[in-house]
TORMAR-863957 format. One line per 4 residues: number of its first residue (from 0); their letters; for each residue y, x, z of N, C-alpha, C. Coordinates in nm, 3 decimals, padded with zeros to 5 digits. Layout:
BEGIN
NUM) a) Y/X/Z/Y/X/Z/Y/X/Z  ...;
//
This chain:
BEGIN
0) xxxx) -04.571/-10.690/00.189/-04.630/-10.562/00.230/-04.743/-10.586/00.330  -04.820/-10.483/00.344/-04.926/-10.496/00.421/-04.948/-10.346/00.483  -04.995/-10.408/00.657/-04.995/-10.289/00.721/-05.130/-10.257/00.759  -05.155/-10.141/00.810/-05.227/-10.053/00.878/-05.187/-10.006/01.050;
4) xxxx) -05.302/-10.043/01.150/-05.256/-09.965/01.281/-05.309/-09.819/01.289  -05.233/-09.755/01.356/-05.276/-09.614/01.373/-05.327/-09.642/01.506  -05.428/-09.506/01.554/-05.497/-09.528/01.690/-05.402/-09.484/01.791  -05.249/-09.527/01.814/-05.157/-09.505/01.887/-05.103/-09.666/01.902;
8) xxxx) -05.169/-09.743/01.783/-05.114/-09.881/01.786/-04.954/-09.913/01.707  -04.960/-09.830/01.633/-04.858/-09.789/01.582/-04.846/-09.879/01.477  -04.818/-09.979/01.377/-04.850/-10.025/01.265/-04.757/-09.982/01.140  -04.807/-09.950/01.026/-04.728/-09.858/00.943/-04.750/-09.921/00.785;
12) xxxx) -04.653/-09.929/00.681/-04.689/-09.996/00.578/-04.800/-09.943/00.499  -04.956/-09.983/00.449/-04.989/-09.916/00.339/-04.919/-09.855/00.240  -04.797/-09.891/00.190/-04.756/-09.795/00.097/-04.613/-09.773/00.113  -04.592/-09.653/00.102/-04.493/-09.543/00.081/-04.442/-09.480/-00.035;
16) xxxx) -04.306/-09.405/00.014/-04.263/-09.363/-00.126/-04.243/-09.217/-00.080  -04.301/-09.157/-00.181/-04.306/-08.957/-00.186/-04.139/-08.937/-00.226  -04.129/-08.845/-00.151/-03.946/-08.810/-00.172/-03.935/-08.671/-00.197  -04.107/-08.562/-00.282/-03.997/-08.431/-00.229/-03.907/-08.449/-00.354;
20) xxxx) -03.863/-08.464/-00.427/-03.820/-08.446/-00.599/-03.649/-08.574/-00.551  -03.668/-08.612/-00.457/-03.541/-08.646/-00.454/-03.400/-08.653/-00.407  -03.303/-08.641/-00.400/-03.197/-08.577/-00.372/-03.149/-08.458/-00.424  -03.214/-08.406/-00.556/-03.221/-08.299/-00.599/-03.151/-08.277/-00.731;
24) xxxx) -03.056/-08.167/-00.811/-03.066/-08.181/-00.919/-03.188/-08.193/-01.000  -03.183/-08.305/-01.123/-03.231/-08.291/-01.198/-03.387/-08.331/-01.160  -03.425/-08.401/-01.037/-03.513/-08.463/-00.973/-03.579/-08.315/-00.974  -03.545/-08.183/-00.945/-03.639/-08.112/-00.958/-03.686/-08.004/-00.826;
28) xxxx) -03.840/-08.048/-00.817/-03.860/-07.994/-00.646/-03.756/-07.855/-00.582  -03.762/-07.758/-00.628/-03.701/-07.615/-00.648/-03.558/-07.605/-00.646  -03.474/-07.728/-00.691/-03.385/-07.717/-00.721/-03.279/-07.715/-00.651  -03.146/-07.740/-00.636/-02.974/-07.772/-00.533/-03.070/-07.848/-00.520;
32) xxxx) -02.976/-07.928/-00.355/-02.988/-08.003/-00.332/-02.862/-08.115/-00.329  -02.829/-08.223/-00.414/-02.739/-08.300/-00.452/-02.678/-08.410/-00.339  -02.744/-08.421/-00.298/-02.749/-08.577/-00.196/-02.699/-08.713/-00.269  -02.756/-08.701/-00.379/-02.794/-08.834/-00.454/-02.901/-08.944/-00.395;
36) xxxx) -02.838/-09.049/-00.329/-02.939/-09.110/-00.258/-02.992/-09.208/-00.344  -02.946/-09.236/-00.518/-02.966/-09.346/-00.551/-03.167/-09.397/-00.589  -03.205/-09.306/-00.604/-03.333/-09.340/-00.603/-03.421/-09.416/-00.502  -03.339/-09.373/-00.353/-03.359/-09.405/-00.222/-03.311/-09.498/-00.208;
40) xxxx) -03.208/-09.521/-00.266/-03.150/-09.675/-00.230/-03.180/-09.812/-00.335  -03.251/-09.762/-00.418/-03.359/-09.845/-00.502/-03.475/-09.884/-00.399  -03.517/-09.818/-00.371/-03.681/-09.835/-00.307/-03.670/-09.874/-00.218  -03.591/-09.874/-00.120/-03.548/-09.937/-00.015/-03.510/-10.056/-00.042;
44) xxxx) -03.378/-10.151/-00.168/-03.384/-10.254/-00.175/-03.506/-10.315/-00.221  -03.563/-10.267/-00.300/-03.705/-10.300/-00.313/-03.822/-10.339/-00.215  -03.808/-10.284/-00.082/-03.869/-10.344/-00.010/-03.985/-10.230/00.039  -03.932/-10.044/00.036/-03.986/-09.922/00.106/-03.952/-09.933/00.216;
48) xxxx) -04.035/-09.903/00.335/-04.002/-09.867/00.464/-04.043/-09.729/00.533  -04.151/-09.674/00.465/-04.233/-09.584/00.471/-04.182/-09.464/00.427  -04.115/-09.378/00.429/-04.054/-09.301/00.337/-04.125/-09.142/00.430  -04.168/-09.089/00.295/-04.241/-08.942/00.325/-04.158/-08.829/00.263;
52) xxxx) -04.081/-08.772/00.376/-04.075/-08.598/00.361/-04.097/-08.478/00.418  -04.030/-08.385/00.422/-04.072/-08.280/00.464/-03.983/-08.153/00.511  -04.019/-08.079/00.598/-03.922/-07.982/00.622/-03.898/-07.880/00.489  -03.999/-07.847/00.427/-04.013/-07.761/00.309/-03.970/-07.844/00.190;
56) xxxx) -03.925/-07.992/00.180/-03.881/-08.059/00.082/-03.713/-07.995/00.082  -03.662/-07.953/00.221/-03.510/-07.918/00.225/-03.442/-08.074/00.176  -03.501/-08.179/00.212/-03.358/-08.319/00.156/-03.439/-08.421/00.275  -03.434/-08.382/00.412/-03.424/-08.445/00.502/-03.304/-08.534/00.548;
60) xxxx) -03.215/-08.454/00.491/-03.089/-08.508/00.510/-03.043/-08.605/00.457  -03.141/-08.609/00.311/-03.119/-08.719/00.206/-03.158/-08.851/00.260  -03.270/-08.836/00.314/-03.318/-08.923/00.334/-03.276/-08.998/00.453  -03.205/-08.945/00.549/-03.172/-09.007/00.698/-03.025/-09.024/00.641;
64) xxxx) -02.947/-08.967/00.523/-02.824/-09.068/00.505/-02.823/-09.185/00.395  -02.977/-09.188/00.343/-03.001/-09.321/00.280/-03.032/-09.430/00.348  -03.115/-09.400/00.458/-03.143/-09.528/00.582/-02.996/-09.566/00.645  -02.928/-09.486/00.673/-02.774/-09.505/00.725/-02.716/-09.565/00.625;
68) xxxx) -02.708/-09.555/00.492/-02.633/-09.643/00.382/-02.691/-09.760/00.399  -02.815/-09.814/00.425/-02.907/-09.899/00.377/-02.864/-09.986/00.445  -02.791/-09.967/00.587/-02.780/-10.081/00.677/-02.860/-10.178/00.732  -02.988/-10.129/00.686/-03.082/-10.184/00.761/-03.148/-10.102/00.881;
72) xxxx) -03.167/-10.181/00.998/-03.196/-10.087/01.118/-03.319/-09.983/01.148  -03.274/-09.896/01.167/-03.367/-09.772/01.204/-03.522/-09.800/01.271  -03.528/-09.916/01.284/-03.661/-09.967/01.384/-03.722/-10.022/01.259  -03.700/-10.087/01.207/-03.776/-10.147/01.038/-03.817/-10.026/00.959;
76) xxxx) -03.782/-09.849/00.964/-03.806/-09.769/00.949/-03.958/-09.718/00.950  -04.038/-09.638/00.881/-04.125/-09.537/00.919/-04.120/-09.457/00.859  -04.031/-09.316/00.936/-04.009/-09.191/00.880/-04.096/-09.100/00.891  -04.147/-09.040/00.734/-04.260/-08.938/00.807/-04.193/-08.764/00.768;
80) xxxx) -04.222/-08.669/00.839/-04.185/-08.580/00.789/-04.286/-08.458/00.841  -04.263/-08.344/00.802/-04.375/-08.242/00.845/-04.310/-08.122/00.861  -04.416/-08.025/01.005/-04.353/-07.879/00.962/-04.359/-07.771/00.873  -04.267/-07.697/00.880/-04.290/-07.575/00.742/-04.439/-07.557/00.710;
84) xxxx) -04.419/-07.585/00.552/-04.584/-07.547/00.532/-04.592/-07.425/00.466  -04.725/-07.365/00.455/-04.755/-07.258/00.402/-04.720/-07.108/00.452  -04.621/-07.161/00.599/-04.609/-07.010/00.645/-04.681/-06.993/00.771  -04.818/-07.096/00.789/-04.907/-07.021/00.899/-04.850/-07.012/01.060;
88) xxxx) -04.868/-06.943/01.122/-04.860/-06.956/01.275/-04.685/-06.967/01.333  -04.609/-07.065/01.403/-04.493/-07.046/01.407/-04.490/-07.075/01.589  -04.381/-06.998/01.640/-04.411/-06.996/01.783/-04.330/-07.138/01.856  -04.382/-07.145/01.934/-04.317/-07.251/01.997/-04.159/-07.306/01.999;
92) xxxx) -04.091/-07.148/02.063/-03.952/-07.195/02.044/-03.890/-07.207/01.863  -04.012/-07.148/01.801/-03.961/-07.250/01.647/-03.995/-07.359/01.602  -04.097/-07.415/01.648/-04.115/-07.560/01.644/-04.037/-07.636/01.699  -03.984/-07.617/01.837/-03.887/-07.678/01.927/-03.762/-07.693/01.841;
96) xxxx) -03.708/-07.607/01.766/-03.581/-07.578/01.692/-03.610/-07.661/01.547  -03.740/-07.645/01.499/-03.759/-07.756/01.344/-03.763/-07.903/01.384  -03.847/-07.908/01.476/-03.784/-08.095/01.536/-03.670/-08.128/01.518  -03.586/-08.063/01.661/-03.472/-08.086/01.660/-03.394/-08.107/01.525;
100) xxxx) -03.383/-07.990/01.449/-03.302/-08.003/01.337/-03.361/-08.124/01.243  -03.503/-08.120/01.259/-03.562/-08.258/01.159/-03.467/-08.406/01.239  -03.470/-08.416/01.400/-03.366/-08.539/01.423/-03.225/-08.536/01.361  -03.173/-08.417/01.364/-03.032/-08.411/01.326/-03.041/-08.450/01.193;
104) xxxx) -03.104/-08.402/01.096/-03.133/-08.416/00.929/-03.162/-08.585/00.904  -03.229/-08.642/01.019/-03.267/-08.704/00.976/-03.195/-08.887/01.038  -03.073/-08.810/01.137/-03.001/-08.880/01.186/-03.048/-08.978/01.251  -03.137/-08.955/01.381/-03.238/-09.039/01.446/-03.244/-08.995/01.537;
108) xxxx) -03.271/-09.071/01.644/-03.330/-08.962/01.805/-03.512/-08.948/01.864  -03.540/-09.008/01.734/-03.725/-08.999/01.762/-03.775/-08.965/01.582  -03.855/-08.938/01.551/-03.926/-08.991/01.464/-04.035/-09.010/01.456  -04.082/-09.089/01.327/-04.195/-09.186/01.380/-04.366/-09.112/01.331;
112) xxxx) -04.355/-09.051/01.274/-04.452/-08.929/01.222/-04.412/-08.788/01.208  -04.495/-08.735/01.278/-04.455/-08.578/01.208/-04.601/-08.500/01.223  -04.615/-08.414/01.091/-04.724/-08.368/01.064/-04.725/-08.230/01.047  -04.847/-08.184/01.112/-04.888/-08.020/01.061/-04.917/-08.053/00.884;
116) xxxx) -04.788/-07.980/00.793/-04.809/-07.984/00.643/-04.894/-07.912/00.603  -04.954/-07.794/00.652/-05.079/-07.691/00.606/-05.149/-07.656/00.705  -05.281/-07.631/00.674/-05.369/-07.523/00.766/-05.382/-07.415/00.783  -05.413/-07.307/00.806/-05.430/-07.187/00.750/-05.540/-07.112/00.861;
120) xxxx) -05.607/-07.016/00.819/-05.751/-06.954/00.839/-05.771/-06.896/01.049  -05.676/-07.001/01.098/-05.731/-06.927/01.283/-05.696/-07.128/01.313  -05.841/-07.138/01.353/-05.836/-07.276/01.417/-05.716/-07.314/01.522  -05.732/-07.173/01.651/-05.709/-07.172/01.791/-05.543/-07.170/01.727;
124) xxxx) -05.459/-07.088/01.704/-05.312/-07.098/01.631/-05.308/-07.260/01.571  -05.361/-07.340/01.527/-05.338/-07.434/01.460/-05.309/-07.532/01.613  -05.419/-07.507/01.694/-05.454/-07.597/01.801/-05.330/-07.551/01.924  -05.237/-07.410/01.913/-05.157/-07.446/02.024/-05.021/-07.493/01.935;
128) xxxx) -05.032/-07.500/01.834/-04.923/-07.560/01.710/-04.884/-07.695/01.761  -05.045/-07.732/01.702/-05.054/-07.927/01.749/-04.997/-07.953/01.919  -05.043/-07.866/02.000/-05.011/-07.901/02.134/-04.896/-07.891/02.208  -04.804/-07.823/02.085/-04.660/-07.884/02.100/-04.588/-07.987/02.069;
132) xxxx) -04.690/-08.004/01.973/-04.630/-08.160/01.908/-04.681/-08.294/02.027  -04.779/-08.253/02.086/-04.824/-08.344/02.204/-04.704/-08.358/02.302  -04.658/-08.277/02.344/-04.537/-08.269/02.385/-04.429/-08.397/02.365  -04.396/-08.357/02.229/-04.282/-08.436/02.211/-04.333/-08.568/02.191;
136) xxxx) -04.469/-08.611/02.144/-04.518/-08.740/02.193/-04.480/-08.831/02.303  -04.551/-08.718/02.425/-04.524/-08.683/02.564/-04.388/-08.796/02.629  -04.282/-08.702/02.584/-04.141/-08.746/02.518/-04.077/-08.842/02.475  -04.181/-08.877/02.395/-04.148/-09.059/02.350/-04.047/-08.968/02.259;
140) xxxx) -04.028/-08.839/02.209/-03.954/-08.833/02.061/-04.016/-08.806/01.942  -04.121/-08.808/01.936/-04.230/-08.838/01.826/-04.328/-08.942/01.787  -04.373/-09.052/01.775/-04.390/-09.163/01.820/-04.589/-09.124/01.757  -04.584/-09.053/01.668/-04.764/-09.030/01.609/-04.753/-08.918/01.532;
144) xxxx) -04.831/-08.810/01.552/-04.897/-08.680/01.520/-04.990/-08.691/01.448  -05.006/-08.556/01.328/-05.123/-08.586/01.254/-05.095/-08.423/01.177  -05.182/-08.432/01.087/-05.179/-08.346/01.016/-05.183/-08.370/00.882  -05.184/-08.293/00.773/-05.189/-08.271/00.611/-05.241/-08.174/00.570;
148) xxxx) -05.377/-08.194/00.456/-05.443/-08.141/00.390/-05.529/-08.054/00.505  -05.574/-08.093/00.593/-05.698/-08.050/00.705/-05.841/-08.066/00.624  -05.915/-08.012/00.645/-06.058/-08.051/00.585/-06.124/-08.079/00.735  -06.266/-08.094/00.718/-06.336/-08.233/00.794/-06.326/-08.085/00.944;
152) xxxx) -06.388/-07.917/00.908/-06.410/-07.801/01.039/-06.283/-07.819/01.104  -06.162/-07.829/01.039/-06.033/-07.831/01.063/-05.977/-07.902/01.163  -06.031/-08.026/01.132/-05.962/-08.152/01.197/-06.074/-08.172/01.305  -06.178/-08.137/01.306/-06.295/-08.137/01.419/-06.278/-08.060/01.546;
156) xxxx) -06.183/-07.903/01.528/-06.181/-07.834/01.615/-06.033/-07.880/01.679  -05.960/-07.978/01.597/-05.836/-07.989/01.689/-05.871/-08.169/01.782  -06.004/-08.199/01.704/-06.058/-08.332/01.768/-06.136/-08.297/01.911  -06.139/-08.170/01.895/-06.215/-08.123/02.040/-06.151/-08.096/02.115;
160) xxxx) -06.045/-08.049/02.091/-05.954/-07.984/02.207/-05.831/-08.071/02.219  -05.823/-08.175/02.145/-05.648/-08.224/02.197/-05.631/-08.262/02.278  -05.545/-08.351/02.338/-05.538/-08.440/02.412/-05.477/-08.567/02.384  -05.432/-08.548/02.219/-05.363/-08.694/02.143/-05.442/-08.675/02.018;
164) xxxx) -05.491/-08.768/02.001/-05.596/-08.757/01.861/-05.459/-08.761/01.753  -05.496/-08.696/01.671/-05.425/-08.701/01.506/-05.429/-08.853/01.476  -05.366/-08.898/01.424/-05.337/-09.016/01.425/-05.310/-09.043/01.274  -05.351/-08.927/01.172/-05.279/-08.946/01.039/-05.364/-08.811/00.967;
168) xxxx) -05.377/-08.819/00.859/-05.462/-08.666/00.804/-05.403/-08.713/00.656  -05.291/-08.653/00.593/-05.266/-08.653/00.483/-05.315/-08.548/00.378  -05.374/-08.602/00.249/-05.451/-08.534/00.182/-05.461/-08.582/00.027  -05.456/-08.493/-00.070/-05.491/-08.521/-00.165/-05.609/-08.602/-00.239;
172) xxxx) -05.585/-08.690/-00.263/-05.664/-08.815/-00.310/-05.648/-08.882/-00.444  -05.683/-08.879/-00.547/-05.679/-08.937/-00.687/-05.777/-08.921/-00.783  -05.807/-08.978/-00.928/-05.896/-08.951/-00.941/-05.957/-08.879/-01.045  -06.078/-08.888/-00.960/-06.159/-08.713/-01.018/-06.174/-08.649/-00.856;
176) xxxx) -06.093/-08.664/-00.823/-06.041/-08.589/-00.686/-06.066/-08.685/-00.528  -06.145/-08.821/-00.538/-06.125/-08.866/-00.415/-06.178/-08.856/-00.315  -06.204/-08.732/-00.279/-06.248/-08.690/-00.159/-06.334/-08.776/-00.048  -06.407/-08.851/-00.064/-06.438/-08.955/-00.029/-06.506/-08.940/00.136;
180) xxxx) -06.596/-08.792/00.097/-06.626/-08.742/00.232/-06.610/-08.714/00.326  -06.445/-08.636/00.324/-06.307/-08.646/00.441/-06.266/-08.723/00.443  -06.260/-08.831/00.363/-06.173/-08.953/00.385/-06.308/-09.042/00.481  -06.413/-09.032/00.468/-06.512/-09.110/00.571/-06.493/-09.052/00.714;
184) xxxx) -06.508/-08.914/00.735/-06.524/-08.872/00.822/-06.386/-08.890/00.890  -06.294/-08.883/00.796/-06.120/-08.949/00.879/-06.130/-09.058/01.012  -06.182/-09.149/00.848/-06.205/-09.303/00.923/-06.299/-09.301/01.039  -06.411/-09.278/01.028/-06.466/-09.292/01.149/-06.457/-09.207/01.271;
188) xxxx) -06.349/-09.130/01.257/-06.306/-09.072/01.404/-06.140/-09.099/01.415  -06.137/-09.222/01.302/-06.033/-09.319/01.384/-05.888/-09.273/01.345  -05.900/-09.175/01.299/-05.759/-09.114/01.150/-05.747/-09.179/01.047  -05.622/-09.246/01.048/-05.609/-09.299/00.884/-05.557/-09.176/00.819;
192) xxxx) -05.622/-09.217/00.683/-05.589/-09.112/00.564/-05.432/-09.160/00.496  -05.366/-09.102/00.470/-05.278/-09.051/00.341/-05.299/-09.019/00.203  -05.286/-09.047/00.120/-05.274/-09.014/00.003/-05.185/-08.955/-00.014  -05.134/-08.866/-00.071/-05.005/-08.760/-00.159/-05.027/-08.766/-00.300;
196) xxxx) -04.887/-08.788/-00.360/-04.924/-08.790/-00.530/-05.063/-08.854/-00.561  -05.097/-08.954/-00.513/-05.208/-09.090/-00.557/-05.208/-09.078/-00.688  -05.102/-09.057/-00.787/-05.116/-09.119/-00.940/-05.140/-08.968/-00.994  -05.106/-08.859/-00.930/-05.122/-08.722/-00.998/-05.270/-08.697/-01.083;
200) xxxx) -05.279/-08.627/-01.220/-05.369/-08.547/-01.279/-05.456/-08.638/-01.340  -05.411/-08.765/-01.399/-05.506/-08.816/-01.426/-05.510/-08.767/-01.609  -05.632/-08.780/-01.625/-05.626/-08.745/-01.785/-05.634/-08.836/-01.858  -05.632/-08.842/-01.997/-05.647/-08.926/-02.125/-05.756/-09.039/-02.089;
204) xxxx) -05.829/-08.961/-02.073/-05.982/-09.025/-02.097/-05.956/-09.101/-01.940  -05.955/-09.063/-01.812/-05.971/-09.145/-01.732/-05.808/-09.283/-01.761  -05.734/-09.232/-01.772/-05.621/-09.350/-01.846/-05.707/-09.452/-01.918  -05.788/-09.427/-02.011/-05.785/-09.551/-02.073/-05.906/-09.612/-02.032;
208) xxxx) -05.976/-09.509/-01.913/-06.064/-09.671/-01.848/-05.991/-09.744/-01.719  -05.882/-09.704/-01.661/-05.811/-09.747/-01.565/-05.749/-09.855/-01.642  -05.702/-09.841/-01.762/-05.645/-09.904/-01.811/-05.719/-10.058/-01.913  -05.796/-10.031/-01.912/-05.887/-10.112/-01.941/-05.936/-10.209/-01.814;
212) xxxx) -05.970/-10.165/-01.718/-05.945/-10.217/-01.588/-05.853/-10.348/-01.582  -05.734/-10.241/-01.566/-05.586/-10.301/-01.560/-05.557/-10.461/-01.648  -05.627/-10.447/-01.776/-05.593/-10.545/-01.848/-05.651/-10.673/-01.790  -05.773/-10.648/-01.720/-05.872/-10.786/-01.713/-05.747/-10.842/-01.575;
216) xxxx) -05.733/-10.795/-01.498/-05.575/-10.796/-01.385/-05.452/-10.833/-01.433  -05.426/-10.783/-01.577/-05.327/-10.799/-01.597/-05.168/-10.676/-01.519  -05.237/-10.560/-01.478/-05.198/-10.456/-01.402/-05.187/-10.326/-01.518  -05.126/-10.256/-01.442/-05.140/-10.143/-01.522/-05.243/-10.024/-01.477;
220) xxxx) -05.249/-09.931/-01.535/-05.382/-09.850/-01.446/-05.301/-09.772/-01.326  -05.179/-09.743/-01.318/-05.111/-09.668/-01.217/-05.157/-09.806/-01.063  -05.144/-09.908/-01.119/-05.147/-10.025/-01.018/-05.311/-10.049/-01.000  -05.388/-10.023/-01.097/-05.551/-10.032/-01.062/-05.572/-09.902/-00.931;
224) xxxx) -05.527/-09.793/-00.979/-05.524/-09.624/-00.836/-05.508/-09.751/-00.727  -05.385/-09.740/-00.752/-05.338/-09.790/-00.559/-05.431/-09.880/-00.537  -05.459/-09.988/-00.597/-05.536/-10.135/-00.506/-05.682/-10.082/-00.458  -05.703/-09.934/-00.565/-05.866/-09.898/-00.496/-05.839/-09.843/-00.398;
228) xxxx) -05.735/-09.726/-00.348/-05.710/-09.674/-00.240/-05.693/-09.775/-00.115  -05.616/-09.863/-00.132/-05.529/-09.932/-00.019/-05.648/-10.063/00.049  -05.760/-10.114/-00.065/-05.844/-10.164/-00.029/-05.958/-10.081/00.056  -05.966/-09.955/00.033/-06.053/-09.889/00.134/-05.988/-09.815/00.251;
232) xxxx) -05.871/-09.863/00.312/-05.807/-09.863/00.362/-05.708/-09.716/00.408  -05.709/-09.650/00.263/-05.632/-09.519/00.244/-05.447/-09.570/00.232  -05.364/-09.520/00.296/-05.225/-09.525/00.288/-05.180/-09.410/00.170  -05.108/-09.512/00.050/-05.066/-09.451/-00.054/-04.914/-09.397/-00.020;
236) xxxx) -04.870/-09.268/-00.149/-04.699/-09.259/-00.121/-04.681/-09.230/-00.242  -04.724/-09.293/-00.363/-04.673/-09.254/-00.489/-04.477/-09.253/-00.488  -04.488/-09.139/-00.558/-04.346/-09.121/-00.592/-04.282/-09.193/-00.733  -04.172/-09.275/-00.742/-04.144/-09.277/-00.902/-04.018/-09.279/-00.862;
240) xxxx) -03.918/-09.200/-00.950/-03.769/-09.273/-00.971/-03.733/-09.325/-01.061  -03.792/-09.413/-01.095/-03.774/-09.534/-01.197/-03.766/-09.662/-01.061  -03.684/-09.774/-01.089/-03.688/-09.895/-01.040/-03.838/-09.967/-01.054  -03.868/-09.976/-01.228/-03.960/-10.056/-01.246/-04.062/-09.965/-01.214;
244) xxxx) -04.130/-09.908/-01.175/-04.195/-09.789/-01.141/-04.214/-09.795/-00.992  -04.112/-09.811/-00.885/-04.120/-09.841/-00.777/-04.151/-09.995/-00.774  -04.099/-10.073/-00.850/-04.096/-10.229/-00.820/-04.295/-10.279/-00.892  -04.352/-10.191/-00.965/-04.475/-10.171/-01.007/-04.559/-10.122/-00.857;
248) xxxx) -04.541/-09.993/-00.787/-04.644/-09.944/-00.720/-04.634/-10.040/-00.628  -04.561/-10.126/-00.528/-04.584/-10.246/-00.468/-04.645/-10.382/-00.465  -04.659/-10.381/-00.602/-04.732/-10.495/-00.663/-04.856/-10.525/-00.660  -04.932/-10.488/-00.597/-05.082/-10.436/-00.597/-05.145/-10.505/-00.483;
252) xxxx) -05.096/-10.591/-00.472/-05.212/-10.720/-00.349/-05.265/-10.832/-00.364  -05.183/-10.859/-00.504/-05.249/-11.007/-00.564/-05.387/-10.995/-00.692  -05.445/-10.876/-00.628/-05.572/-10.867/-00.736/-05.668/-10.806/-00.649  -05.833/-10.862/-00.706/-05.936/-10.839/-00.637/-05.972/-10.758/-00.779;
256) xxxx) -06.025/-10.654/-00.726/-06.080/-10.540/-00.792/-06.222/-10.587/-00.786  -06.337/-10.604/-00.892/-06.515/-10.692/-00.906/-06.544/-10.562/-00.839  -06.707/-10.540/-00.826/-06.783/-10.479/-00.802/-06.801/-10.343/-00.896  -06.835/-10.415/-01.046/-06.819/-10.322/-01.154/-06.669/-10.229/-01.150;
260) xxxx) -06.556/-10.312/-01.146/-06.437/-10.197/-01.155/-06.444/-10.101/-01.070  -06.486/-10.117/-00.940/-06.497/-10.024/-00.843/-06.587/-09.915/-00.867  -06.691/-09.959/-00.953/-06.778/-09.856/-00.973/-06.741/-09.779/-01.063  -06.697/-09.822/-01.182/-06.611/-09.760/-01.251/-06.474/-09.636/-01.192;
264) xxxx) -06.424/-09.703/-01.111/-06.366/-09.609/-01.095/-06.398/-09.484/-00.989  -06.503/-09.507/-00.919/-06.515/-09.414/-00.784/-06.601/-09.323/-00.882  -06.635/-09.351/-01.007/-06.698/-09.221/-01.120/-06.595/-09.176/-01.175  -06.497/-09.178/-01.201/-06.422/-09.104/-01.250/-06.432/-08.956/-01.277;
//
């Protein structure tokens, strides 16, 4: 594996595994929640440390009693998780109360990321959001803050006013879709990017030039995505619950991507 520092000094694996779809019947986002950890306990023997969820995933729980099965120690860990998304302004003493319950869920007394999961249309609400999460920094019970799916006005007005830089900006990235412009402007004010669903939406036609790619490597095109991301120093979290599928998206360091493939693919 290979890491990345955050501007907290934090060092975190380039790649991760997406968990909302697991612990679930029927792997299905929407669905019970089962507490089937076996997908989790694949990826983990496999060699995941990175594991991404969410308060709105509802299988926090899954995931902090798969690290407890795993028997491997909580410090070899990087748990990321986020607050409720999509419901906009939440007051303090409810943030105070979604932490908390995110430690209990997640059977930990810190965790090591936690992210604003959405934005929504009042900067100043977003910015006394984040400045609770400074707090628990503060605290030493959050260890790095960041946000998800911010655009460049977004993340500028909470770069003006914080007092702990975002340390993380998770965002949709794949291709057709690689945002390349937020992902610059990330980097050079010192935010590493995230990827979410990295392998999502790709079509026919872009398949079989990834895949064509892939062959001169000897890779597949799911494994050509990641090595372009992770070489421009974007942090992937493809999801698979397949073994060989997880034991595939890791594989991706023993190949140099030419000049031409790259160009190839940043047209997509």
């Amino acid at each position: 594996m290979k890491y990345i520092k955050l501007n907290n000094n934090l060092e975190i694996p380039l790649i991760g595994i997406g968990t909302n779809t697991f612990g679930k019947v029927d792997n299905q986002y929407a669905a019970e929640i089962n507490y089937d950890t076996k997908e989790l306990d694949t990826a983990i023997q496999v060699g995941y440390r990175l594991l991404d969820t969410a308060i709105a995933y509802r299988n926090e729980e899954v995931i902090g009693l798969a690290v407890e099965k795993s028997g491997i120690k909580r410090s070899d860990f990087i748990l990321t998780t986020k607050l409720p998304g999509q419901v906009g302004y939440i007051q303090k003493n409810e943030i105070i109360d979604a932490v908390n319950q995110s430690l209990k869920n997640l059977k930990t007394n810190y965790i090591d990321i936690l992210l604003m999961h959405h934005p929504w249309d009042n900067n100043e609400e977003m910015l006394s959001v984040y400045q609770v999460l400074e707090e628990f920094v503060n605290k030493r019970i959050i260890k790095a803050i960041g946000v998800s799916n911010f655009n460049n006005e977004q993340l500028k007005y909470i770069l003006d006013h914080c007092q702990i830089k975002p340390a993380i900006n998770q965002i949709a990235s794949y291709p057709g879709h690689w945002q390349d412009d937020l992902i610059e402007f990330n980097q050079t004010n010192g935010i590493v990017v995230q990827a979410w669903s990295p392998l999502n939406r790709v079509t026919f036609e872009m398949k079989n030039i990834l895949q064509d790619i892939g062959k001169k490597h000897d890779k597949t095109w799911a494994q050509v995505i990641l090595n372009y991301q992770v070489r421009r120093g974007v942090v992937v979290i493809p999801k698979s619950h397949r073994l060989e599928g997880q034991k595939e998206n890791l594989d991706i360091f023993d190949f140099e991507l030419s000049p031409e493939d790259i160009n190839r693919i940043k047209n997509l």
